[in-house]
N, C-alpha and C positions, 0 to 999 in steps of 0.2 A: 518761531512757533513755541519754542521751551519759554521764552524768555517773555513771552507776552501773557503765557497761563501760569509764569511764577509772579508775575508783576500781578495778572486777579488776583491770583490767591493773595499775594501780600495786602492789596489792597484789601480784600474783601476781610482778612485778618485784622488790618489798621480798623476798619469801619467798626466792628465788632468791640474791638477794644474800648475804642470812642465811646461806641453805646453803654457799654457797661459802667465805663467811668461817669458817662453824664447821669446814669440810673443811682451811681453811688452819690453823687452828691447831690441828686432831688431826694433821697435818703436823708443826709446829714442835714439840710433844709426844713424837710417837714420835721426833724427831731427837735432843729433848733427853733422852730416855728411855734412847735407843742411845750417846749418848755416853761416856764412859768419866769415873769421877768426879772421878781428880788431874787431868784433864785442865781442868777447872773451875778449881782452884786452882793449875792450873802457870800460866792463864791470866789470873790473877788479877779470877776474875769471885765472882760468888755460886754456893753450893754448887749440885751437883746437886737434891738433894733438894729444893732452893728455888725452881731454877727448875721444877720439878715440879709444884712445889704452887702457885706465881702461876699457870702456867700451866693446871692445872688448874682451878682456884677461876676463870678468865679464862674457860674453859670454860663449864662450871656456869653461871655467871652470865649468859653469852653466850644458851643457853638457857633459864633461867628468868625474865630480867630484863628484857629488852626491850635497843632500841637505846642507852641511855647506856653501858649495860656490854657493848654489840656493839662500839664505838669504844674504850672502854679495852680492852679485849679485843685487839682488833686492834691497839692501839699495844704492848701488853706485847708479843705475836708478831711484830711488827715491830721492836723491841727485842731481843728474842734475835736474829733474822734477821741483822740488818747491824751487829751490835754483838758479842754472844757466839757467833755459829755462825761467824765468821770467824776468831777469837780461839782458837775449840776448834781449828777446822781446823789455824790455823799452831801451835800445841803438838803435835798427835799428830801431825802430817805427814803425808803422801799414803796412802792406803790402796791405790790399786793402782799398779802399777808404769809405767800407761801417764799418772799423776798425777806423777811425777816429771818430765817434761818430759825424756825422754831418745830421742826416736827410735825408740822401741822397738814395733813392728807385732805384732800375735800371735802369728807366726812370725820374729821376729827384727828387727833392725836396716832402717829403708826408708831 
């Protein structure tokens, strides 16, 4: 009886985790998606298209495959995260003008 509502809870724990991990890497996907593509190779990373498709297939796999390819899965999306979405960022430069580090309040100079 303990041992069968420790086994839900675990599972129901594993399920949760799943979700979030696959929530985080339809995350790094659309990031890598909305990116701009010279911005890849001004960076001197792999093409857009490419991280598209690991990331994708990382996907997929995260879904159909069980936990080995939930963990490579997670290290590709970790991979872009702190390695190419840094890389993109300092190529294209700030997107809004409050990213420029200049003082500037929505109505003017604070």
């Amino acid at each position: 009886m303990i041992g069968s509502a420790l086994r839900d809870g675990l599972t129901s724990f594993l399920a949760i985790i799943s979700l979030a991990v696959l929530v985080g890497q339809v995350v790094v996907l659309v990031d890598a998606a909305l990116r701009r593509e010279d911005a890849y190779r001004a960076a001197g990373k792999l093409t857009k298209p490419g991280w598209l498709i690991i990331l994708t297939v990382a996907i997929a796999a995260n879904m159909l495959l069980g936990l080995l390819f939930t963990i490579v899965g997670v290290v590709v999306a970790m991979v872009y995260w702190v390695d190419v979405r840094p890389a993109l960022k300092q190529v294209a430069g700030p997107k809004r003008k409050s990213d420029s580090g200049s003082n500037q309040g929505p109505y003017g100079r604070w």
